[in-house]
Each structure stands twice: as C-alpha cells, then as structure tokens.
C-alpha positions as CSV (number, residue, x, y, z in Angstrom):
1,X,-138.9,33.6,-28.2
2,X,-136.8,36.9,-27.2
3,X,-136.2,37.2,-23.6
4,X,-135.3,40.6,-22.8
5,X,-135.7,43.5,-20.0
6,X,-136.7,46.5,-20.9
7,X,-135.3,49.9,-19.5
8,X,-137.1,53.9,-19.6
9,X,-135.3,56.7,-19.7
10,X,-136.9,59.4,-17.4
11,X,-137.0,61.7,-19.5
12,X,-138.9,63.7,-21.9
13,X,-136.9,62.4,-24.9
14,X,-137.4,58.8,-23.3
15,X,-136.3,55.8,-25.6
16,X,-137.5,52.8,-25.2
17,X,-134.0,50.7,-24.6
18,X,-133.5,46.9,-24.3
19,X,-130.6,45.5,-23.0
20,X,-129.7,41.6,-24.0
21,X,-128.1,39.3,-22.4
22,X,-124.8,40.3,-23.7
23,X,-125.0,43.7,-22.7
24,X,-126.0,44.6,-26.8
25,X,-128.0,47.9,-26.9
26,X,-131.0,47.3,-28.5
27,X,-133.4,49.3,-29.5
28,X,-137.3,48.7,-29.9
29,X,-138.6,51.2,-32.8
30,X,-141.6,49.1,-33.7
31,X,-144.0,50.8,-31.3
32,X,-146.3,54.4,-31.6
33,X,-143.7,57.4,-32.8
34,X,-144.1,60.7,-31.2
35,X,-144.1,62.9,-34.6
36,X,-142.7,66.9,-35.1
37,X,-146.1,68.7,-35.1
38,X,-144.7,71.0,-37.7
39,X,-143.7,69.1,-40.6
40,X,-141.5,70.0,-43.3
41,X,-143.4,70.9,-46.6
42,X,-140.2,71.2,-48.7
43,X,-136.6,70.6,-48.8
44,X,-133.4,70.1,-50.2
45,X,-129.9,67.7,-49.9
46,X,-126.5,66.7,-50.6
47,X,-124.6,63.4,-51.0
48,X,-121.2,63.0,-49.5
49,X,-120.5,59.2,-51.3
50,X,-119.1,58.6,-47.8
51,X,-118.7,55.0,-47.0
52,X,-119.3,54.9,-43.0
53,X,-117.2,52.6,-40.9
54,X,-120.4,50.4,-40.6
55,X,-120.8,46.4,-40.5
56,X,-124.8,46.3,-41.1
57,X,-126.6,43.0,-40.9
58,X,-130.4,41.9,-40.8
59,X,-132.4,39.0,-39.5
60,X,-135.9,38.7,-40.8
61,X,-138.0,36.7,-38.1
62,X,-140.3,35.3,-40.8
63,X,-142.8,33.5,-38.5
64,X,-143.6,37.1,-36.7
65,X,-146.1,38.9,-39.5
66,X,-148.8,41.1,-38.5
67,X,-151.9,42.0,-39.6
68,X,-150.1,44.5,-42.3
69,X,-148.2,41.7,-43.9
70,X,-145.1,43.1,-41.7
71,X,-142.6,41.1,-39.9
72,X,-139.9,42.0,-37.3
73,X,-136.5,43.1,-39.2
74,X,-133.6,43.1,-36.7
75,X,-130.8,45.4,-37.9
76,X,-127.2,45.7,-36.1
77,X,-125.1,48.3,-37.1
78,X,-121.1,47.7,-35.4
79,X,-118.5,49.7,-35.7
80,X,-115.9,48.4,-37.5
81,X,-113.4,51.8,-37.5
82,X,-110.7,52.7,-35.5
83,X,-112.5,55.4,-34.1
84,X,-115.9,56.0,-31.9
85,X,-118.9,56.8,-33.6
86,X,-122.1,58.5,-32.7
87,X,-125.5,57.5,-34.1
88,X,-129.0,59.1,-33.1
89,X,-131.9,56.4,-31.2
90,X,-134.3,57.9,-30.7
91,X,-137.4,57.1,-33.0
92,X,-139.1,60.3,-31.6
93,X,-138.3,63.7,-33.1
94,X,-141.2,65.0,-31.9
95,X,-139.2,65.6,-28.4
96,X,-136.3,67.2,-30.5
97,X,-139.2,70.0,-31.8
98,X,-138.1,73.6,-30.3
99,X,-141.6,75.4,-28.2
100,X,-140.8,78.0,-30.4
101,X,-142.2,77.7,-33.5
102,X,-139.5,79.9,-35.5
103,X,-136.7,78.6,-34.4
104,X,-134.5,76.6,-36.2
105,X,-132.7,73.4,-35.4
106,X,-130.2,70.5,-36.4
107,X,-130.7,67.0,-35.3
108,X,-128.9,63.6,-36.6
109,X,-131.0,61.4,-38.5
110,X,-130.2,57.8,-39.3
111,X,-132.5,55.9,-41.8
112,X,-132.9,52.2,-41.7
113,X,-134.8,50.8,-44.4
114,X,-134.5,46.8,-46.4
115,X,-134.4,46.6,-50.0
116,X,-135.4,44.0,-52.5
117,X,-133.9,43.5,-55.3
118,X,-134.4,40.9,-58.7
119,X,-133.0,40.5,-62.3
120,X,-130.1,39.8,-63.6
121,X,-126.9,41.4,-62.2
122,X,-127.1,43.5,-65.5
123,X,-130.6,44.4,-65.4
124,X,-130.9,44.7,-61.2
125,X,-134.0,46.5,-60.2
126,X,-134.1,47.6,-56.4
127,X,-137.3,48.5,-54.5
128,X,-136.9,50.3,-51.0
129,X,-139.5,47.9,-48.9
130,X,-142.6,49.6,-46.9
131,X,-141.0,49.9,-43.0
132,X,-137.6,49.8,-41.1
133,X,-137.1,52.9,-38.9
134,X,-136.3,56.5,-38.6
135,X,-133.7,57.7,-35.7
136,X,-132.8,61.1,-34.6
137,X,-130.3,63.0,-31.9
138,X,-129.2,66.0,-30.6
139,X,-126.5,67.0,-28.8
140,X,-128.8,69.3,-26.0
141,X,-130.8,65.8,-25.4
142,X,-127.8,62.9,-24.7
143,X,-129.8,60.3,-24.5
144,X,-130.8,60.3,-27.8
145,X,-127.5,59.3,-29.0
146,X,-125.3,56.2,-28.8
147,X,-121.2,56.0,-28.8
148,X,-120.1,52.9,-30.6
149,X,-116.8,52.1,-29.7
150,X,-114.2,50.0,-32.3
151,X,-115.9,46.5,-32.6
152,X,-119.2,47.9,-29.9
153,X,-123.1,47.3,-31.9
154,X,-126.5,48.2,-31.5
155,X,-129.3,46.6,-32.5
156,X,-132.7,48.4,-33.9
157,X,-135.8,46.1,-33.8
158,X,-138.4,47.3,-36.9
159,X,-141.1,45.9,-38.9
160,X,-140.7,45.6,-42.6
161,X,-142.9,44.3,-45.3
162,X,-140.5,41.7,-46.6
163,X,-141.7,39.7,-50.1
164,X,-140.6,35.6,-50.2
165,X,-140.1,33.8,-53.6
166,X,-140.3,30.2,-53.9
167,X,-136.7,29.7,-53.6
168,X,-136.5,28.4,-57.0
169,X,-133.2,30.0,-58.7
170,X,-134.0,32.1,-61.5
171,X,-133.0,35.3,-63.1
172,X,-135.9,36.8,-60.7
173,X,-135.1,35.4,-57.4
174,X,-135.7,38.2,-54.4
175,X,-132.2,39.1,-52.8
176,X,-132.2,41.4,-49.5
177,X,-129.9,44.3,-48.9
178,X,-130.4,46.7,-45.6
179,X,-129.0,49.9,-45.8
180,X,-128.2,52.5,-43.1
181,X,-128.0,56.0,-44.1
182,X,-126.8,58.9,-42.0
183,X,-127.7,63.0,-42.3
184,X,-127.2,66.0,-40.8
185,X,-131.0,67.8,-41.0
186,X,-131.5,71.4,-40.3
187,X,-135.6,72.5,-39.9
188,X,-135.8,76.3,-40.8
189,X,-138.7,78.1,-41.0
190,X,-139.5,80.1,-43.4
191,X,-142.5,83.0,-43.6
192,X,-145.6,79.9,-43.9
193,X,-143.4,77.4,-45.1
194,X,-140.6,75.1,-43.1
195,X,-137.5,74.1,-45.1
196,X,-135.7,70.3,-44.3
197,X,-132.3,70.7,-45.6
198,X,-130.5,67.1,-45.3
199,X,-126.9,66.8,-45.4
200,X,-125.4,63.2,-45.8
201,X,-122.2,62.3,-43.5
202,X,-122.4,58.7,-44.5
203,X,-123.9,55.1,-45.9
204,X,-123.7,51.8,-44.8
205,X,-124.9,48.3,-46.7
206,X,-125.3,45.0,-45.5
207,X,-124.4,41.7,-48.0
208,X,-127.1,41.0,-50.1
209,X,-129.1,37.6,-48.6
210,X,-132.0,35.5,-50.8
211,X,-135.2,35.9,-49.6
212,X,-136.1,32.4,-49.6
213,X,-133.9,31.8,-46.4
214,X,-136.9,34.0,-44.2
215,X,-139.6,31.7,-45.9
C-alpha cells in the first residue's frame, strides 16, 4: 500500500507531483493526458548513439492490474554523471501547444516504455509493451522540468501491459528491459500539414529482469 501526499502545481502546465517519504520526486503519469490539439501528421529523426548518464530501474506491482490487463510499472531514472541533468515531467504537451496555430516550437521529450524480450541470446526478439509514459518540457514553462543532481532520482509511476511466463527456464522465458529515451522535438507547420522533427540527445537501459519475478 503506497502512502504518499500529493502536491499541484498552480499552474496552467500543472503536473501532478508526489513527494515520498524520502523526499524522491515522483511523478504520477497514469491518469487523463491533456493532448496537442494539432497533431503531427508526419515527421522525421536522428540518432545520436548517445549513452545518457542514466541508472534506470523498474518495479512491476504485479497484484495492481486493471481492467486493460495493465499493471502499475514504477520507473526511476538517477543520475549517475558528474554533472546535473534536466529531464522534461510533464505528461501534458497539450499546455506546451503555442495559441497560435503557425508557430513553431521545441519542447524536450522523454519516452519511457518496458520491453519484453525471449529466445535465445542469438535469436533475441524484443517487443516494445502497450504503455509506460510520454514526458515533455520547455524552457518558457519551468515546471515542467526536473534538475537531477549527481546521485539525485525521480520516479515516474505508469501502467504497462506486462506478459508473465511460468517461470519455467527455457530458451523462451520473458526477460524485462525499460528503456528511457530522450529527444529534442521541433513542431513546424507547414501549409495543411505539421512536421515533428525528433532529434535524439540520449538513451538509457535498465538490466534485463525475468518476468516470472512479477508473477
């Protein structure tokens, strides 16, 4: 049972923070997302191959599934550099949308997502898992961005659709990986169109974890 108080940010951007015992920042994604009402109907993007200074971990609370088949994924992302780092929070980019509807814009966007993967480590076959969490920034709106200090973390509560074999060994056997990747996303429009060109600064993994532990 999670005992936590919850704190709202008066603003427009609000996110929805929670605050643990420890002093952790933790943030609740699982709830309704306030969407962009103009969507990107193409785009384009770049890898960098950069490693982030990232420690990511998960903790599936298996006894939490919904009606979807989803249960509560718990992410923590430290910083394990030498220097700060900056990560978006808010699960919102509707707030981050200009009033103008030809203007174009940049916001951070950090993608949280599980993995599964099964075979042999010669024949691996990874599937991205339905869930996890979309974050975004900008500069203009503070509170949509964290600081992680050297060794500080944050904590992203999600909902992911996680599968659970028997636990029997086999060539087969589910393994978990989380991944966090971070981009730089310009929105441009364009005559009828509107143009999402991603950028990648950086990736982070977790250790891979057997399924059969959330059972």
């Amino acid at each position: 049972m999670r005992t936590i108080s919850r704190i709202s940010l008066p603003c427009a951007s609000a996110v929805l923070l929670v605050v643990s015992a420890l002093g952790q920042l933790t943030i609740d994604v699982t709830g309704p997302v306030r969407e962009r009402q103009r969507n990107p109907t193409f785009g384009s993007g770049g890898s960098s191959g950069r490693r982030l200074a990232l420690q990511v971990t998960f903790e599936v609370q298996a006894s939490s599934q919904d009606a979807h088949g989803r249960t509560y994924v718990d992410f923590t992302l430290t910083n394990n550099g030498k220097t700060s780092l900056t990560l978006p929070i808010s699960p919102h980019p509707g707030d981050l949308e200009p009033k103008d509807a030809k203007a174009t814009y940049t916001v951070e966007h950090l993608t949280l997502y599980l993995a599964s993967e099964t075979g042999s480590k010669a024949e691996k076959r990874s599937t991205v898992l339905p869930g996890g969490a979309n974050l975004y920034g900008q500069s203009e709106f503070p509170e949509t961005l964290t600081i992680l200090k050297p060794g500080e973390s944050v904590k992203f509560l999600t909902r992911v659709a996680v599968p659970h074999d028997s636990g029997t060994p086999s060539p087969d056997s589910i393994t978990l990986v989380a991944n966090a990747w971070l981009y730089q996303e310009t929105i441009r429009p364009m005559g009828d169109q509107i143009k999402s060109e991603e950028e990648e600064i950086g990736s982070a993994t977790s250790a891979e974890r057997p399924s059969a532990l959330f059972r």
